[in-house]
mmJSON file of the N, C-alpha and C atoms, coordinates in Angstrom:
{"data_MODEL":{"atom_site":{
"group_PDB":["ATOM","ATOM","ATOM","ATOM","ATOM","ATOM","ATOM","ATOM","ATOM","ATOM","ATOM","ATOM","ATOM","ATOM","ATOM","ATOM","ATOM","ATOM","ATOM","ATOM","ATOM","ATOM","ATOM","ATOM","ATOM","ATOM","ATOM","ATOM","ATOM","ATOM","ATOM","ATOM","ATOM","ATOM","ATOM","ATOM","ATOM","ATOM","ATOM","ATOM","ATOM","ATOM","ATOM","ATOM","ATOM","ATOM","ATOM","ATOM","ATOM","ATOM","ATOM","ATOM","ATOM","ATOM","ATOM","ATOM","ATOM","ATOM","ATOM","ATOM","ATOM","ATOM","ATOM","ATOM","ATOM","ATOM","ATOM","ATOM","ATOM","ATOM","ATOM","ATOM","ATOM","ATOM","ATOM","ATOM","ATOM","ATOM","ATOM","ATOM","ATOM","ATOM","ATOM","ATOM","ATOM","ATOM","ATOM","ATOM","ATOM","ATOM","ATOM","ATOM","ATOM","ATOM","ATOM","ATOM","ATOM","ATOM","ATOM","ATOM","ATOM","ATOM","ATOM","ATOM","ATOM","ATOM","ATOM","ATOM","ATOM","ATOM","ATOM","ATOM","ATOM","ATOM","ATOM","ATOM","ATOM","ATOM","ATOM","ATOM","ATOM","ATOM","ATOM","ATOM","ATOM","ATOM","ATOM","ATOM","ATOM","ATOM","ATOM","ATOM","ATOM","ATOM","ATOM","ATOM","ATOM","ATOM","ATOM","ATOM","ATOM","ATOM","ATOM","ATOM","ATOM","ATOM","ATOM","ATOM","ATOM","ATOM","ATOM","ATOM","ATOM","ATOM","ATOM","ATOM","ATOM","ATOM","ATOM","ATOM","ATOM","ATOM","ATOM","ATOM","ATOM","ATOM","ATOM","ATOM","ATOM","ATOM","ATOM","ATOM","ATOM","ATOM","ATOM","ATOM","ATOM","ATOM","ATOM","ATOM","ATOM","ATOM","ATOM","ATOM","ATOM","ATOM","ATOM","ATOM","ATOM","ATOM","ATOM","ATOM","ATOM","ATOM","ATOM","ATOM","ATOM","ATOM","ATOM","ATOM","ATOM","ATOM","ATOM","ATOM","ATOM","ATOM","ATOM","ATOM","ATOM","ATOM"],
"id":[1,2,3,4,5,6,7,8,9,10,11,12,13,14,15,16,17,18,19,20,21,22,23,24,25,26,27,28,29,30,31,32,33,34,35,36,37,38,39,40,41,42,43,44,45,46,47,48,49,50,51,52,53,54,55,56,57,58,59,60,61,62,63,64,65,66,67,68,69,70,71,72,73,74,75,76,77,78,79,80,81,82,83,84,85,86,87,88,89,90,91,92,93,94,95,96,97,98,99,100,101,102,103,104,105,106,107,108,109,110,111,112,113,114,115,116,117,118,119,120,121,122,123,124,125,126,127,128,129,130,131,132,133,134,135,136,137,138,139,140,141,142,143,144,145,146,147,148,149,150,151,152,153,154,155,156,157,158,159,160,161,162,163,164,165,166,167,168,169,170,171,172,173,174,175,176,177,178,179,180,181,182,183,184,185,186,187,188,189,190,191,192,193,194,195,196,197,198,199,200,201,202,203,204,205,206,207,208,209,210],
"type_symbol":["N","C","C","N","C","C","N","C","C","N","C","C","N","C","C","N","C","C","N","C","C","N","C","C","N","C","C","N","C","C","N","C","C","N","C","C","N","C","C","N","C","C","N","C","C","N","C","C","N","C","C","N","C","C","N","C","C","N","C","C","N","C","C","N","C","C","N","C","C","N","C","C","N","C","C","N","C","C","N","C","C","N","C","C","N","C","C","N","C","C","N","C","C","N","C","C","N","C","C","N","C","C","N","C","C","N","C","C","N","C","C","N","C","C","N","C","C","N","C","C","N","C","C","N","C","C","N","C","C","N","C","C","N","C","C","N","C","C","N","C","C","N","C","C","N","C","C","N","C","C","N","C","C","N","C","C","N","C","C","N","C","C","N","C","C","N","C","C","N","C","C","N","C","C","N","C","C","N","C","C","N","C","C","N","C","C","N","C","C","N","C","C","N","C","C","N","C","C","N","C","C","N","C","C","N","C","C","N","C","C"],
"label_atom_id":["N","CA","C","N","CA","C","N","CA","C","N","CA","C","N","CA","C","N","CA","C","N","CA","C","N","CA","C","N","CA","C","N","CA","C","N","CA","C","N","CA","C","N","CA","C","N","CA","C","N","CA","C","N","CA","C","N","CA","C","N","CA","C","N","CA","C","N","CA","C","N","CA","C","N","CA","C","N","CA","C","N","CA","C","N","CA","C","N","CA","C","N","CA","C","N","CA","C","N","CA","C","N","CA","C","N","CA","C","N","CA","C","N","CA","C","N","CA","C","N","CA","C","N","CA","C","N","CA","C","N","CA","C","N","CA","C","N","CA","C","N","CA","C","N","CA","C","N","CA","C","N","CA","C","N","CA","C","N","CA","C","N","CA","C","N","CA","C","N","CA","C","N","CA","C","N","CA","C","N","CA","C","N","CA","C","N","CA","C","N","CA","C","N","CA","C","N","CA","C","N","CA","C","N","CA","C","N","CA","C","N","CA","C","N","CA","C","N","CA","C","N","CA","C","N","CA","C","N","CA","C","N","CA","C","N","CA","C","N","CA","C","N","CA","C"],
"label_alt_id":[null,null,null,null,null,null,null,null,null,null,null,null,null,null,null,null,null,null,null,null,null,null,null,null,null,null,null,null,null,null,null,null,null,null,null,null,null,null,null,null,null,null,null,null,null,null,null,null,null,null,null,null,null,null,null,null,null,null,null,null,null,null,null,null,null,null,null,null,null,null,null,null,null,null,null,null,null,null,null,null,null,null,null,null,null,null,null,null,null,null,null,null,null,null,null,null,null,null,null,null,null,null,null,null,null,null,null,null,null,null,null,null,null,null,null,null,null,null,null,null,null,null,null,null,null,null,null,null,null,null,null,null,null,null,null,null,null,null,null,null,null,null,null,null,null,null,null,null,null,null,null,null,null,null,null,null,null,null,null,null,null,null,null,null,null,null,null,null,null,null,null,null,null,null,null,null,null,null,null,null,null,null,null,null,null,null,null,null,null,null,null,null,null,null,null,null,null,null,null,null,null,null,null,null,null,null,null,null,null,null],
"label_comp_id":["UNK","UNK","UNK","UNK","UNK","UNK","UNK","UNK","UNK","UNK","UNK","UNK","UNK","UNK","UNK","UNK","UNK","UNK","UNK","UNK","UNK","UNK","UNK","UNK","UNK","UNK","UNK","UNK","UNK","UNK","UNK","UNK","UNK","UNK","UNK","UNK","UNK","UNK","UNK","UNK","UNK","UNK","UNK","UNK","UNK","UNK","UNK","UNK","UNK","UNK","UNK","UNK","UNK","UNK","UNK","UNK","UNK","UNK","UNK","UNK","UNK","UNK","UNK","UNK","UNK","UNK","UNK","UNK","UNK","UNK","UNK","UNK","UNK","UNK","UNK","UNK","UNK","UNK","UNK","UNK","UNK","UNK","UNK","UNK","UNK","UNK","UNK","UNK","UNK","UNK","UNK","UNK","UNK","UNK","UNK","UNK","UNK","UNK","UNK","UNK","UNK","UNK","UNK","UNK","UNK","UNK","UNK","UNK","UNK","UNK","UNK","UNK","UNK","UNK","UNK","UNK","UNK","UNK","UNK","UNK","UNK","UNK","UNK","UNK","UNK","UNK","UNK","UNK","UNK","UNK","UNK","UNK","UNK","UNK","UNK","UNK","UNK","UNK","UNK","UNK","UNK","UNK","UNK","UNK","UNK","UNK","UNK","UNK","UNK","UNK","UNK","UNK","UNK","UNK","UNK","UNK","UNK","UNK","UNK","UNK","UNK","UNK","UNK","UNK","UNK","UNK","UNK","UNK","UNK","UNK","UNK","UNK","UNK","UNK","UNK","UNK","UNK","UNK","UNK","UNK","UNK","UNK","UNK","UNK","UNK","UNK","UNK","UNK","UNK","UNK","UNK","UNK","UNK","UNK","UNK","UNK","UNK","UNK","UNK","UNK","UNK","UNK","UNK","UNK","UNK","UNK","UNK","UNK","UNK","UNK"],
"label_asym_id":["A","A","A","A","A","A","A","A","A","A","A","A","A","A","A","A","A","A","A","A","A","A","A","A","A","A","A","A","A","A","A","A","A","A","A","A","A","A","A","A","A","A","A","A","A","A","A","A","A","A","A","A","A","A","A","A","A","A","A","A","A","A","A","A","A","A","A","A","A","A","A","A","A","A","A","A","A","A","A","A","A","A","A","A","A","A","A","A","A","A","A","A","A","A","A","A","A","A","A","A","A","A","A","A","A","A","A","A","A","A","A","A","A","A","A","A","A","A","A","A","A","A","A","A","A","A","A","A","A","A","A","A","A","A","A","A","A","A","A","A","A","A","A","A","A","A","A","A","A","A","A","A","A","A","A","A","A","A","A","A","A","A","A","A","A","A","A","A","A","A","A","A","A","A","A","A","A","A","A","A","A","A","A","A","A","A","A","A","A","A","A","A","A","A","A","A","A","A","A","A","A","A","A","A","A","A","A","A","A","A"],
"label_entity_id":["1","1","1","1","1","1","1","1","1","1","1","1","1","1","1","1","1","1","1","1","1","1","1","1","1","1","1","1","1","1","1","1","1","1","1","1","1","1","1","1","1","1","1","1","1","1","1","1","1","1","1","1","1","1","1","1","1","1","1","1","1","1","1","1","1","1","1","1","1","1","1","1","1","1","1","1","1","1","1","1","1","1","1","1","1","1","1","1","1","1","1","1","1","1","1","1","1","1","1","1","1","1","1","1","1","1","1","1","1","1","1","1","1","1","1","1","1","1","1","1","1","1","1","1","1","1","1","1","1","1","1","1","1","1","1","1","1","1","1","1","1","1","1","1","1","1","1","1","1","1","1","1","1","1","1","1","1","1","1","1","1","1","1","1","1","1","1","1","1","1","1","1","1","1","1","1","1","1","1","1","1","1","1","1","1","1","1","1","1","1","1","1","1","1","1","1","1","1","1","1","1","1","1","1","1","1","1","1","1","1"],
"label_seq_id":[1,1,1,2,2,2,3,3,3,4,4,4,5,5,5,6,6,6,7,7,7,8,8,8,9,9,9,10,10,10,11,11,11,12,12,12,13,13,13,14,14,14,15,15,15,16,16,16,17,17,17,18,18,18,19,19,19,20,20,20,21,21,21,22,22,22,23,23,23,24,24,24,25,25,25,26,26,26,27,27,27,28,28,28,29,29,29,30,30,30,31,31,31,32,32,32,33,33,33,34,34,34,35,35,35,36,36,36,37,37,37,38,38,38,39,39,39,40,40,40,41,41,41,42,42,42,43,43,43,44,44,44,45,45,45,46,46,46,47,47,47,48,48,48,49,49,49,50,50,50,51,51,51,52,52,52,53,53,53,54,54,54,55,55,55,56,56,56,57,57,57,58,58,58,59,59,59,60,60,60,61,61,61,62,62,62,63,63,63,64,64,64,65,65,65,66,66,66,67,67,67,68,68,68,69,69,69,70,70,70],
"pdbx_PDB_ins_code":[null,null,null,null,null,null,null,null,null,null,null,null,null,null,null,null,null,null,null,null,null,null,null,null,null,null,null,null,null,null,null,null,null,null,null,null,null,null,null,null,null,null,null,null,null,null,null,null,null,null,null,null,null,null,null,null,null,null,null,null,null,null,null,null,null,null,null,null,null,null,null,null,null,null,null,null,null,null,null,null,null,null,null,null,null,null,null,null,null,null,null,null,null,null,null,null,null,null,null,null,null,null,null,null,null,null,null,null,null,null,null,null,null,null,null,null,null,null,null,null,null,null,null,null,null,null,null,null,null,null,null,null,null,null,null,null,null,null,null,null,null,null,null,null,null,null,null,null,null,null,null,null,null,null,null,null,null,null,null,null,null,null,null,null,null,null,null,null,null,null,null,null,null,null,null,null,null,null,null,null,null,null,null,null,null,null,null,null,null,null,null,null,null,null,null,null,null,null,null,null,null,null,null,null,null,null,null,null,null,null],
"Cartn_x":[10.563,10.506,10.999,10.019,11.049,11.816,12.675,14.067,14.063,14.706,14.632,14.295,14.067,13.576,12.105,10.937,10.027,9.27,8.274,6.946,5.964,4.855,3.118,2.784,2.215,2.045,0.657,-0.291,-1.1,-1.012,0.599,1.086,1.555,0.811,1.165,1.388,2.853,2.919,2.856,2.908,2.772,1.199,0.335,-0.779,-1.38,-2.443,-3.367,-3.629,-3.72,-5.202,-6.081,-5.924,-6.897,-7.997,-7.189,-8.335,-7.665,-9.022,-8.324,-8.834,-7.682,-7.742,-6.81,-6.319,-5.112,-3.708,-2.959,-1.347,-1.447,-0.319,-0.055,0.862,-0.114,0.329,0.251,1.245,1.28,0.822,0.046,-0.899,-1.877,-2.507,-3.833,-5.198,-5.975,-7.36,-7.409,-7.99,-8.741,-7.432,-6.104,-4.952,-5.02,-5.146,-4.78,-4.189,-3.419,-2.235,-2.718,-3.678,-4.188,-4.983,-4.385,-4.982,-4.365,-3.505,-2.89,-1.055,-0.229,0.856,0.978,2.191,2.501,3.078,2.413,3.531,4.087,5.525,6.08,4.899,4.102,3.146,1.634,1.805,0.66,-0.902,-0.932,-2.217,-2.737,-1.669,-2.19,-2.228,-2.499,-2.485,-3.395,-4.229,-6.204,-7.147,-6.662,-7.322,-6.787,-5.703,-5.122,-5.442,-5.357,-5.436,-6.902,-7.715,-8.858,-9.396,-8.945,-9.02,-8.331,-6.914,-5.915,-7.64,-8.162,-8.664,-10.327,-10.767,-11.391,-11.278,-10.096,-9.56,-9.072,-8.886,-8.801,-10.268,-10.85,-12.221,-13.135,-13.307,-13.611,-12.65,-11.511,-10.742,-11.778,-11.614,-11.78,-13.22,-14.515,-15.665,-15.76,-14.417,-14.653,-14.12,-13.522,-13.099,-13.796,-14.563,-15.33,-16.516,-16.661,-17.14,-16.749,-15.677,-14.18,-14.19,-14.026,-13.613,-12.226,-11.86,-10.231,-9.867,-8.63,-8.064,-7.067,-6.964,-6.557,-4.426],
"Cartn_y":[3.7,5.033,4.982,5.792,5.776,6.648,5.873,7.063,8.52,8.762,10.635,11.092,10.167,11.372,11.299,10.99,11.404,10.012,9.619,8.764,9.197,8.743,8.63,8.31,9.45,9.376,8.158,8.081,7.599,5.836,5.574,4.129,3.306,2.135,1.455,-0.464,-0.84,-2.196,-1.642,-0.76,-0.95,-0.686,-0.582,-0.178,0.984,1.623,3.097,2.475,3.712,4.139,4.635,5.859,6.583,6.103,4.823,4.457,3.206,2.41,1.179,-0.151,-0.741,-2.098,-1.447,-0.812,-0.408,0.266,-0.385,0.045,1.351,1.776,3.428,4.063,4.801,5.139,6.837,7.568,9.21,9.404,10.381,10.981,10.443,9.346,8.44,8.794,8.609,9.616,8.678,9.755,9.859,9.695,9.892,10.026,11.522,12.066,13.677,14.957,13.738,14.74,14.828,13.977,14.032,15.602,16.08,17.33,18.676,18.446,19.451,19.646,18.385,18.684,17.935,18.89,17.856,17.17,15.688,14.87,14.106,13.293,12.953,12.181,11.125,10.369,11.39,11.946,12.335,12.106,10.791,10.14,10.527,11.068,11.565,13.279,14.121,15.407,15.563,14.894,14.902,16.288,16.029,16.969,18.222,18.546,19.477,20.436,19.464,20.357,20.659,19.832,20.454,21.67,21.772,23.113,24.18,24.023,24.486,25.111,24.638,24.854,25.956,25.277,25.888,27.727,27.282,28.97,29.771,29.267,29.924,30.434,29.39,29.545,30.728,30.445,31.915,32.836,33.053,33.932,35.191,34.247,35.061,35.867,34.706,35.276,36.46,36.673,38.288,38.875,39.063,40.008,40.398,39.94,40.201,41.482,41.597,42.891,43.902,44.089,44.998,45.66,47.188,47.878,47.953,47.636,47.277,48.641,48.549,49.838,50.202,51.998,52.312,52.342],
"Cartn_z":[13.478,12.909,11.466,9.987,9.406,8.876,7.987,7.208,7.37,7.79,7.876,8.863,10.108,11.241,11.355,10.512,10.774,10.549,11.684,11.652,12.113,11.511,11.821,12.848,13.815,15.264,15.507,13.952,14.57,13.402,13.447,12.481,13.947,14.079,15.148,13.985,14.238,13.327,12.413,11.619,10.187,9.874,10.809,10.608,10.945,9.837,10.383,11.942,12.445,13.242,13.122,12.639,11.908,10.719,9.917,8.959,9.547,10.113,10.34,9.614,9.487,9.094,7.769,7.783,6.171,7.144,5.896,6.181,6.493,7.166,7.411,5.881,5.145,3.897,3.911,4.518,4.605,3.144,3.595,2.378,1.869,2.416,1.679,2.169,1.12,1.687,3.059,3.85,6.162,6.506,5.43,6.707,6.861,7.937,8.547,7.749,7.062,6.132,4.583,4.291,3.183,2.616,1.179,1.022,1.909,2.746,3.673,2.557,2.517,1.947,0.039,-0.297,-1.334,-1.47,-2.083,-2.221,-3.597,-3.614,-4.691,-5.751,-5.182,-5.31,-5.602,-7.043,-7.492,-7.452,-6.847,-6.824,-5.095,-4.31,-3.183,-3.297,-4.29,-4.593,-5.221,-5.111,-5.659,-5.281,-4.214,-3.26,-3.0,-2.917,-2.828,-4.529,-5.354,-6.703,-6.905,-6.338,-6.159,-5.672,-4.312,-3.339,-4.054,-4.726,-5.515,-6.841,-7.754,-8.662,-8.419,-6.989,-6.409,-5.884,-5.686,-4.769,-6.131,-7.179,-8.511,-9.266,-9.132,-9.375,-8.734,-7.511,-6.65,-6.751,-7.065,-7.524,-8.869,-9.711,-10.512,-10.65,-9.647,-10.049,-8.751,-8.09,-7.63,-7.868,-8.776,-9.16,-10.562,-11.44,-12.166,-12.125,-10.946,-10.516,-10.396,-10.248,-10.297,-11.401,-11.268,-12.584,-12.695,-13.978,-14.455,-14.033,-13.792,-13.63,-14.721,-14.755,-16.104,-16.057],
"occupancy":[1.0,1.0,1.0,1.0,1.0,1.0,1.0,1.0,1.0,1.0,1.0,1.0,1.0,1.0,1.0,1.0,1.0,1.0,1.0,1.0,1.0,1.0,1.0,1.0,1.0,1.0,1.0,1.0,1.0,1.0,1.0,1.0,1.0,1.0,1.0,1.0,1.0,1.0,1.0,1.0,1.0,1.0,1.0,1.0,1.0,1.0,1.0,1.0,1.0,1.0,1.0,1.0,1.0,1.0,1.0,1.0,1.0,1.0,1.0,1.0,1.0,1.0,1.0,1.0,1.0,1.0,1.0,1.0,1.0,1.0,1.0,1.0,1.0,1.0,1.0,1.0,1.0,1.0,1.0,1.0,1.0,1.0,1.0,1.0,1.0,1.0,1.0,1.0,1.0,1.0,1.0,1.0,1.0,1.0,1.0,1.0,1.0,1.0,1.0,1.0,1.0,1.0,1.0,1.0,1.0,1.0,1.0,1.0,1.0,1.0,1.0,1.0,1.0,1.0,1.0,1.0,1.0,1.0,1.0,1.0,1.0,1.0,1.0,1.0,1.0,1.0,1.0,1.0,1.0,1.0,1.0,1.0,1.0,1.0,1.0,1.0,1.0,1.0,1.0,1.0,1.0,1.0,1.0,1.0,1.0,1.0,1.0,1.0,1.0,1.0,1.0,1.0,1.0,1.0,1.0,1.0,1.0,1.0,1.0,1.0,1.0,1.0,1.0,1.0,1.0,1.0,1.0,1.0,1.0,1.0,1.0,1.0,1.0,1.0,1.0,1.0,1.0,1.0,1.0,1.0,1.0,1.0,1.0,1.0,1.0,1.0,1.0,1.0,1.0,1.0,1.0,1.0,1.0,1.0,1.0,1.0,1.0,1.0,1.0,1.0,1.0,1.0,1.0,1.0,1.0,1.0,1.0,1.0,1.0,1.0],
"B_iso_or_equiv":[0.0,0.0,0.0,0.0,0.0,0.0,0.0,0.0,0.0,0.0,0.0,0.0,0.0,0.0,0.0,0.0,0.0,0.0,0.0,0.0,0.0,0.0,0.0,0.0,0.0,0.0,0.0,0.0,0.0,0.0,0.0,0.0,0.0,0.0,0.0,0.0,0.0,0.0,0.0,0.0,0.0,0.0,0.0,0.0,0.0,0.0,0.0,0.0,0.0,0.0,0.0,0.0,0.0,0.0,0.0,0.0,0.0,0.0,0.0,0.0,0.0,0.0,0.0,0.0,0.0,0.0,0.0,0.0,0.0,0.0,0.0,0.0,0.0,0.0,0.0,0.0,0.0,0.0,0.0,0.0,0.0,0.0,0.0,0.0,0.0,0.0,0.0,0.0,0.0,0.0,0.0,0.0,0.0,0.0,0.0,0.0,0.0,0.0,0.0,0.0,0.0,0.0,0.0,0.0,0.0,0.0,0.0,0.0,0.0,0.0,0.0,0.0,0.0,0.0,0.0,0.0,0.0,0.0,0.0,0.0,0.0,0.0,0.0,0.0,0.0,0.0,0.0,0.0,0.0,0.0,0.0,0.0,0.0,0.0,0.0,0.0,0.0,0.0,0.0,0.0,0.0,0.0,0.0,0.0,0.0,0.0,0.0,0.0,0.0,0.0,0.0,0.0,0.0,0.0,0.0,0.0,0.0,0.0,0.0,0.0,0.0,0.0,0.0,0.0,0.0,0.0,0.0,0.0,0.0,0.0,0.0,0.0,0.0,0.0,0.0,0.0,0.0,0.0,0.0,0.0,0.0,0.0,0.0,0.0,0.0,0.0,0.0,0.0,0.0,0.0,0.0,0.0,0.0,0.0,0.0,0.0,0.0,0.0,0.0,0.0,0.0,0.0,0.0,0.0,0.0,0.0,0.0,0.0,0.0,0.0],
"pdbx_formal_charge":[null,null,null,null,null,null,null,null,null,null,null,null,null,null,null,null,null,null,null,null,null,null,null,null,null,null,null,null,null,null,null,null,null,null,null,null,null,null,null,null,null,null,null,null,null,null,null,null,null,null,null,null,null,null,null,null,null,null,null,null,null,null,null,null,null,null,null,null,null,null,null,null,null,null,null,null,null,null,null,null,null,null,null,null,null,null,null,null,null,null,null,null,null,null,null,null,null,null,null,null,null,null,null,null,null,null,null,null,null,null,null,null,null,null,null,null,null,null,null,null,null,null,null,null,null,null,null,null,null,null,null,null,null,null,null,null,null,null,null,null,null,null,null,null,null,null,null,null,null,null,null,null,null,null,null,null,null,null,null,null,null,null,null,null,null,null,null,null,null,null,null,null,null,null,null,null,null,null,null,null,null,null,null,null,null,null,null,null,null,null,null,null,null,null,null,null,null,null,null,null,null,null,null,null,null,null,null,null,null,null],
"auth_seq_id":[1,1,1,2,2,2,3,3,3,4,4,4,5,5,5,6,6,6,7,7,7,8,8,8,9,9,9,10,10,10,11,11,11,12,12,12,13,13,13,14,14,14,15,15,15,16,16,16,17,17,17,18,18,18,19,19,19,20,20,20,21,21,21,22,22,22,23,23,23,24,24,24,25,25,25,26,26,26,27,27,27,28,28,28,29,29,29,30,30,30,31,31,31,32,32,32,33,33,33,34,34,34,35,35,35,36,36,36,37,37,37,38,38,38,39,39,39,40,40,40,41,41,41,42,42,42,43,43,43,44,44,44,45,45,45,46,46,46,47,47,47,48,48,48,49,49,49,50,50,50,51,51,51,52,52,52,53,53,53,54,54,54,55,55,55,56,56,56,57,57,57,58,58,58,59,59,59,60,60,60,61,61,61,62,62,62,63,63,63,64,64,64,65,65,65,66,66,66,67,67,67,68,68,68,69,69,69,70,70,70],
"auth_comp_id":["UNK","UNK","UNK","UNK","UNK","UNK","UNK","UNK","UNK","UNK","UNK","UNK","UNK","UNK","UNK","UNK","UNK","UNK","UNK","UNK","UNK","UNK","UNK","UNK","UNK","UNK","UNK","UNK","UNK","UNK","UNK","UNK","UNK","UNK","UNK","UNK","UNK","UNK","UNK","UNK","UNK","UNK","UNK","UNK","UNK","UNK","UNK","UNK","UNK","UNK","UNK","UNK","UNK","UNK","UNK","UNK","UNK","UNK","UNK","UNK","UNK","UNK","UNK","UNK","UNK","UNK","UNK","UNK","UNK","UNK","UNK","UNK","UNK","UNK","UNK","UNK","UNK","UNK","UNK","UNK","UNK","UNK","UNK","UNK","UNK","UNK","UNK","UNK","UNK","UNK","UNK","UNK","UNK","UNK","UNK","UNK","UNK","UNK","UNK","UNK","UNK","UNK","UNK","UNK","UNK","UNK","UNK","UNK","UNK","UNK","UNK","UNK","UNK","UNK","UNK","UNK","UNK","UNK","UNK","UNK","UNK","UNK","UNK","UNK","UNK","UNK","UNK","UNK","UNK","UNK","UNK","UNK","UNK","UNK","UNK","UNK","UNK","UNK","UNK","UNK","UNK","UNK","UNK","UNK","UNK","UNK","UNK","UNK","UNK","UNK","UNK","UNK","UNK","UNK","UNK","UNK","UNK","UNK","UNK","UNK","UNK","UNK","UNK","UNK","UNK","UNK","UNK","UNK","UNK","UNK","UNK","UNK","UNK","UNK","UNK","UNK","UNK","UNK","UNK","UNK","UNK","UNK","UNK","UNK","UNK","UNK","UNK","UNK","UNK","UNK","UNK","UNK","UNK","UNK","UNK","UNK","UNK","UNK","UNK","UNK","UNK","UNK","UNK","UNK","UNK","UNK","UNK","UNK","UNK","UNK"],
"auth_asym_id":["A","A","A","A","A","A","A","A","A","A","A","A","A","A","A","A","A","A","A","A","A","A","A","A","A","A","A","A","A","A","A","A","A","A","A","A","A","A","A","A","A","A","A","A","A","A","A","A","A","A","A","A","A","A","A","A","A","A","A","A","A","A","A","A","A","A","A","A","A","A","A","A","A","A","A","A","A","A","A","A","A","A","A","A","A","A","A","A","A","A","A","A","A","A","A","A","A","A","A","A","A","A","A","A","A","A","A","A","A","A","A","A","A","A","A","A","A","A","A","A","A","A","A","A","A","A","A","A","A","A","A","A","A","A","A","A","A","A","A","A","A","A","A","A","A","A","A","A","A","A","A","A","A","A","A","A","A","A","A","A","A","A","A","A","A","A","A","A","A","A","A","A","A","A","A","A","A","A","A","A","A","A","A","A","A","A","A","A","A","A","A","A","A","A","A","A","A","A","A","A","A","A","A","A","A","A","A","A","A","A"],
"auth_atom_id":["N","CA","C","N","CA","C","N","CA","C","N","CA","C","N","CA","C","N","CA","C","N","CA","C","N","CA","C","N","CA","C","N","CA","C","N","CA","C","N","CA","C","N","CA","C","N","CA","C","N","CA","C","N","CA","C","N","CA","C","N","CA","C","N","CA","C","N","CA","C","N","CA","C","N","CA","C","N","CA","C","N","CA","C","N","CA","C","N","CA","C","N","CA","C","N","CA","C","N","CA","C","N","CA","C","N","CA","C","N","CA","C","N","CA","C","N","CA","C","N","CA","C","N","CA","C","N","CA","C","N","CA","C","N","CA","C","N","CA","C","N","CA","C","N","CA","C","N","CA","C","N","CA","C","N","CA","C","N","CA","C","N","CA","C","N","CA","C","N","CA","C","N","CA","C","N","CA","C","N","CA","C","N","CA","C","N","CA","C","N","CA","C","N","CA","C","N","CA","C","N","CA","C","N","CA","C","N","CA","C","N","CA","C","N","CA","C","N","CA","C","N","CA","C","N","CA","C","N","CA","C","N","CA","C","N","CA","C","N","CA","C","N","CA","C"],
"pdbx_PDB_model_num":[1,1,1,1,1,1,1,1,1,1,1,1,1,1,1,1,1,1,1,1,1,1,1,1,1,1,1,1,1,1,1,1,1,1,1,1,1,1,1,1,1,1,1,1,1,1,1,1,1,1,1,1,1,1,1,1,1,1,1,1,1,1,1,1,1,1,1,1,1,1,1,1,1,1,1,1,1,1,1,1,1,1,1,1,1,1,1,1,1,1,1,1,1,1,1,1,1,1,1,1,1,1,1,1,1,1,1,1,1,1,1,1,1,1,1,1,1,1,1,1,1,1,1,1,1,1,1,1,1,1,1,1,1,1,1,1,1,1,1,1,1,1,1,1,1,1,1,1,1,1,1,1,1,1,1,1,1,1,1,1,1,1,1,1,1,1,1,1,1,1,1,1,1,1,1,1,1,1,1,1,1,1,1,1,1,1,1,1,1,1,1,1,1,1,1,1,1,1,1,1,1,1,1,1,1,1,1,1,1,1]
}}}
């Protein structure tokens, strides 16, 4: 298990299950958790800032229809 209490239900040896034949690396793209949390390691927050830029994006083109209010 590691540090803190918490391990990867699907890290068996040191290895994925989920993507197999690669180390168990929380947060790496086809791990589960990928795009769901943030993490320290910027290079696994790809995805998230994507969806993040997306939901801004459709943000604004509805409300563009909207009369401002006075």
């Amino acid at each position: 298990m590691a540090a803190g209490g918490w391990g990867c239900p699907h890290e068996l040896d040191g290895q994925c299950n989920k993507v197999p034949g690669q180390p168990c690396d929380p947060g790496m793209k086809g791990c589960e958790l990928y795009g769901r949390y943030v993490f320290f390691d910027a290079s696994k927050n790809a995805r998230l800032e994507q969806k993040k830029a997306r939901a801004e994006t459709s943000g604004d083109e509805k409300s563009e229809g909207l009369p401002k209010g006075e």
